[in-house]
C-alpha positions as CSV (number, residue, x, y, z in Angstrom):
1,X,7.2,28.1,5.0
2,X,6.5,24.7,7.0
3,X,9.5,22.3,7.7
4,X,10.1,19.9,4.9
5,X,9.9,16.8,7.5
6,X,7.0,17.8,10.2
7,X,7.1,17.4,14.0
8,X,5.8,13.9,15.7
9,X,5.9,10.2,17.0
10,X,7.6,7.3,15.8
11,X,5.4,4.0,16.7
12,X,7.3,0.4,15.5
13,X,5.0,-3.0,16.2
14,X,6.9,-6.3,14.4
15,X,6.4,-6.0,10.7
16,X,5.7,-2.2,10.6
17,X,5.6,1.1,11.8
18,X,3.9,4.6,11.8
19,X,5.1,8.6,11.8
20,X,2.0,10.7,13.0
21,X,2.8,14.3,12.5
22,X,1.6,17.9,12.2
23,X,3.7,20.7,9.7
24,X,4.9,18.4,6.8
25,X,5.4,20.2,3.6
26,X,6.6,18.4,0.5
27,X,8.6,15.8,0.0
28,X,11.1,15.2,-2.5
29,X,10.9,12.3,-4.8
30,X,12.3,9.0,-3.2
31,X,11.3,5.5,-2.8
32,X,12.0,2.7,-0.1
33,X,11.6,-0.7,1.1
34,X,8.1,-0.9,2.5
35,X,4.3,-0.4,1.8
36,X,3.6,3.1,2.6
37,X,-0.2,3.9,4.1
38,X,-0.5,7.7,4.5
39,X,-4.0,9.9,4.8
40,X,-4.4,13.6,6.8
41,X,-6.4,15.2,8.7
42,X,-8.3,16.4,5.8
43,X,-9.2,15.4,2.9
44,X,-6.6,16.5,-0.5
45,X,-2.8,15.0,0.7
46,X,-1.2,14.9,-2.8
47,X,1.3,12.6,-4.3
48,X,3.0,12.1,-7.7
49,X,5.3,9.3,-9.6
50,X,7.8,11.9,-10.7
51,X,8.5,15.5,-11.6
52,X,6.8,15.0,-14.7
53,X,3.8,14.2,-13.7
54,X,0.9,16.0,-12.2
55,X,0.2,16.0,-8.5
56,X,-2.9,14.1,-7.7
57,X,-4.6,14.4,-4.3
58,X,-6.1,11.5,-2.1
59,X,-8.1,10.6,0.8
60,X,-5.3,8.3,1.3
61,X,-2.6,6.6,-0.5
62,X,-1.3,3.5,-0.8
63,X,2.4,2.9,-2.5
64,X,3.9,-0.1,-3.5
65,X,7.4,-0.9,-2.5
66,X,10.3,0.7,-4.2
67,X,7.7,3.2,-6.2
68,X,9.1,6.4,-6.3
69,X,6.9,9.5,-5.1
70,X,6.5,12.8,-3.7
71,X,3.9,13.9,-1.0
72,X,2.5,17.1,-0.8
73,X,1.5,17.3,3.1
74,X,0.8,21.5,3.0
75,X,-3.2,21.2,3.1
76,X,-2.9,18.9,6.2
77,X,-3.2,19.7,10.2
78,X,-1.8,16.8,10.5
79,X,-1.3,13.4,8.5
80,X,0.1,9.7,9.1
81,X,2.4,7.5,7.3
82,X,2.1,3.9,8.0
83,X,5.1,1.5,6.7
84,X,4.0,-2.3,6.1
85,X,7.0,-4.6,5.4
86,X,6.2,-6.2,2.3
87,X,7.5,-9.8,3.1
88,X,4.8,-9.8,5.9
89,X,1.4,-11.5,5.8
90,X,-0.5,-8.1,5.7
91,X,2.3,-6.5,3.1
92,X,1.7,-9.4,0.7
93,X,-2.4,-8.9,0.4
94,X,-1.9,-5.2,0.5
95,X,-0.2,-6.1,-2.5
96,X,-2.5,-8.1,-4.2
97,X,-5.5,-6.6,-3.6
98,X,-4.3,-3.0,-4.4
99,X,-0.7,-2.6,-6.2
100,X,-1.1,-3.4,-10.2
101,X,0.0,0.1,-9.9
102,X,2.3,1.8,-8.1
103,X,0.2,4.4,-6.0
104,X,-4.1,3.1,-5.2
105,X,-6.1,5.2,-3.7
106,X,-7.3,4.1,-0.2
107,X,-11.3,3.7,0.0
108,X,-12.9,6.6,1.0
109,X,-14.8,4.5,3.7
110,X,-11.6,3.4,5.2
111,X,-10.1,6.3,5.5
112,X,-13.7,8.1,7.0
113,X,-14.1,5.0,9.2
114,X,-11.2,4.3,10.5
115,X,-8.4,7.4,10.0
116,X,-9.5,9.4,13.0
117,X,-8.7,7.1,15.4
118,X,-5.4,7.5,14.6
119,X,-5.0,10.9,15.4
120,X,-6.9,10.9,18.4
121,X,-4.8,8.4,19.8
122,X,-2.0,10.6,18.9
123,X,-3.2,13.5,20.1
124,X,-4.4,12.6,23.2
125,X,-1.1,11.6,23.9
126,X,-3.0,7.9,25.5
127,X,-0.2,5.9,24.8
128,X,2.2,4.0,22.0
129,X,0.0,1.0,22.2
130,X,-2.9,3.2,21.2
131,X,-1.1,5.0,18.2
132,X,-0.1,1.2,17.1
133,X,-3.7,-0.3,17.5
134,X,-5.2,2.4,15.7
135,X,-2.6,2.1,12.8
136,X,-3.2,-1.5,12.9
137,X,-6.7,-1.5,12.7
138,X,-6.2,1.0,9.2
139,X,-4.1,-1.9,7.4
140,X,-6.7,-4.6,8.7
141,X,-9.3,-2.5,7.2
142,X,-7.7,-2.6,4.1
143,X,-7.0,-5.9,3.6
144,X,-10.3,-6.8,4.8
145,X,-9.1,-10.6,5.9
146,X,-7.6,-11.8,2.9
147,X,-4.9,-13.9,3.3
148,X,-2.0,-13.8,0.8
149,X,-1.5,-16.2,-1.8
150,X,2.3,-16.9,-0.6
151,X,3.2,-17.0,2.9
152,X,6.8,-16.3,3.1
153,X,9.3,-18.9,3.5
154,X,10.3,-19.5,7.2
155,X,14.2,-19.6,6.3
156,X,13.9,-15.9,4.9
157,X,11.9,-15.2,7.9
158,X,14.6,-16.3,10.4
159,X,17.5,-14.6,8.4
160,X,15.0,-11.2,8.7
161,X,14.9,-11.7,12.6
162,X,18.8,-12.9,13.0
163,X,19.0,-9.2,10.6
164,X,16.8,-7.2,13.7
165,X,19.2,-8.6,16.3
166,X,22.4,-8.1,14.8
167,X,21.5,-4.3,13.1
168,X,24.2,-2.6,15.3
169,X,27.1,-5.1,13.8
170,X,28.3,-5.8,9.8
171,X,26.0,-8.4,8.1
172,X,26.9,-10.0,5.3
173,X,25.2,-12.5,2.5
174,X,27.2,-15.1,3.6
175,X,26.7,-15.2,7.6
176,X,23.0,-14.2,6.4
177,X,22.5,-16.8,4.5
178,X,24.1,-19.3,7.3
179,X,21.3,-18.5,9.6
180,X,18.9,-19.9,7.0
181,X,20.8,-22.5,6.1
182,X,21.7,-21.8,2.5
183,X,24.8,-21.2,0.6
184,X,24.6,-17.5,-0.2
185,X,23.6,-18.3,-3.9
186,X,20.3,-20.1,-2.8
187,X,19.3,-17.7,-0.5
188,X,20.4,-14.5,-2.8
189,X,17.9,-15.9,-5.3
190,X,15.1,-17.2,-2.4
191,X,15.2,-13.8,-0.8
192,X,14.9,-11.8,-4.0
193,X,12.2,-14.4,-4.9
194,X,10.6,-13.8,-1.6
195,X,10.9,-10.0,-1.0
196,X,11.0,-8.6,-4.5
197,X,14.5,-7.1,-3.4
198,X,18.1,-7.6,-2.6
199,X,19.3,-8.7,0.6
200,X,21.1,-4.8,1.1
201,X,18.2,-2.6,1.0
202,X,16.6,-4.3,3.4
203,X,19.1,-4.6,5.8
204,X,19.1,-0.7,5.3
205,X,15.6,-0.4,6.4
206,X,16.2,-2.4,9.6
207,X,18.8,0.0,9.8
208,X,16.5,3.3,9.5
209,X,14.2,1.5,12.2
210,X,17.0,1.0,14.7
211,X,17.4,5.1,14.5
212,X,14.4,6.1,14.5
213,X,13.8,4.0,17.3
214,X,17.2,5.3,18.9
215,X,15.6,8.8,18.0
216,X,12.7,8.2,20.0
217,X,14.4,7.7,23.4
218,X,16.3,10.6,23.1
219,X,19.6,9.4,21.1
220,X,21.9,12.1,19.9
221,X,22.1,11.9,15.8
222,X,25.5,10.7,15.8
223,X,25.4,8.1,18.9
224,X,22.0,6.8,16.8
225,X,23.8,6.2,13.0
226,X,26.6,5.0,14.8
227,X,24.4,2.2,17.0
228,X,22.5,1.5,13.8
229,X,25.2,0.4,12.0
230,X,26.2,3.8,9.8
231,X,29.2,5.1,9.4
232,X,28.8,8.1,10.9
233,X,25.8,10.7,11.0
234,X,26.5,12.2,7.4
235,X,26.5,8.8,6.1
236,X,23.3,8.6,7.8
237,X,22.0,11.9,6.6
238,X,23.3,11.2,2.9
239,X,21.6,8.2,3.0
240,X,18.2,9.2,4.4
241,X,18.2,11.7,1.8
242,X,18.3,9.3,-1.3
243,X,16.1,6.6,0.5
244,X,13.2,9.0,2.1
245,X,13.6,12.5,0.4
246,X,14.6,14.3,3.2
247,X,17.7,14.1,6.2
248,X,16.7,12.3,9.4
249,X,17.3,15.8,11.5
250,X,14.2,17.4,9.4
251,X,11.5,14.7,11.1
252,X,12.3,16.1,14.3
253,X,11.3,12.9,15.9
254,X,9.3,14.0,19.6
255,X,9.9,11.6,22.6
256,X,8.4,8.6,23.8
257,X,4.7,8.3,24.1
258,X,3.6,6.7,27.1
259,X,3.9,3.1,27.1
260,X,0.4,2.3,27.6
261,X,-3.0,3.4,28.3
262,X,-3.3,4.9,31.7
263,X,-5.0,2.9,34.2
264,X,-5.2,0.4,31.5
């Protein structure tokens, strides 16, 4: 039986992120923060709402935020999941040109077009900024231009990046809400308004990233929850559980790709 959480690279770029793997089986039912953008190798990944409904396969998906699903990776060589912060410009006309409901399929011609780059970036190993441009070039695809019709508020946006700096220390709504100069009423409701969600779960997803990213360069689990701001590593572990379906030890995150292009 293939591992539940697959074998690969973690790429971040400001505003997203991608996992680009090979031996991902299925996924138990969970939901998170971001857009989620995921296609194989082949044609026929599967996903579903619930246990009660039927599994229905894709070219590609494309979830909304906070939609729970399962994934159904079996039939793949090798697949990618690309996150897209919601708040950003490209989360917000992913939204509204494709999320009435909670899981779109991508176009076909997208995902013919423009999904193999992707893995042969990956598997050639070139470099991060490869993997990242290739990803990129998928969500540009797909929004095909359009601008949003809200661009998010620029106090939310420098609470998110005073958030990313701090992610190793405790944050709470009021020093949050400081930082964009609101009392912590006004900007409860503003980032709520903003984001679609509380100002917790998304400092929980900064949190994940931080890992991940402490992951990538070789971080012991513990030392990583720890300089994310967890507890500990089962807090971690419990946690990654509820929010992504499976414990951060099963993605078996590999090192570092290079950090560019050679003789780029």
């Amino acid at each position: 039986m293939r591992p539940i959480g697959g074998t690969g690279n973690f790429v971040p770029w400001d505003g997203g992120c991608a996992f680009v793997g090979r031996d991902v089986s299925v996924v138990p039912e969970h939901s998170h923060y971001a857009i989620q953008i995921t296609f194989g190798s082949e044609p026929g990944i599967r996903f579903r709402a619930s246990a009660a409904d039927p599994w229905t396969a894709y070219g590609g998906a494309i979830i909304a935020s906070r939609q729970p699903h399962s994934m159904d990776a079996r039939a793949m060589r090798a697949n990618a999941v690309l996150f897209v912060e919601p708040e950003t410009r490209e989360g917000r006309a992913l939204a509204e040109r494709y999320l009435t409901a909670g899981i779109a399929p991508m176009p076909d011609d997208v995902v013919s077009r423009m999904a193999p780059a992707v893995f042969a970036a990956w598997q050639d190993r070139r470099s991060a900024r490869a993997v990242a441009e290739a990803a990129r070039a998928v969500i540009n695809a797909l929004t095909g231009g359009l601008e949003p019709s809200v661009v998010s508020d620029p106090r939310i946006l420098r609470a998110m990046a005073h958030i990313k700096s701090h992610i190793d220390a405790p944050l709470t709504l009021e020093a949050v809400a400081a930082e964009a100069y609101l009392s912590p009423s006004r900007f409860r409701h503003l980032f709520v308004e903003q984001t679609g969600m509380a100002l917790r779960p998304y400092i929980l997803w900064r949190r994940f990233l931080r890992v991940w990213e402490l992951l990538t360069a070789g971080e012991s689990l513990s030392s990583a929850a720890h300089r994310a701001g967890f507890a500990d590593a089962a807090h971690l572990t419990r946690t990654s559980r509820r929010v992504f379906g499976i414990p951060p030890s099963a993605l078996r995150i590999a090192g570092a790709l290079p950090a560019d292009d050679v003789g780029s």
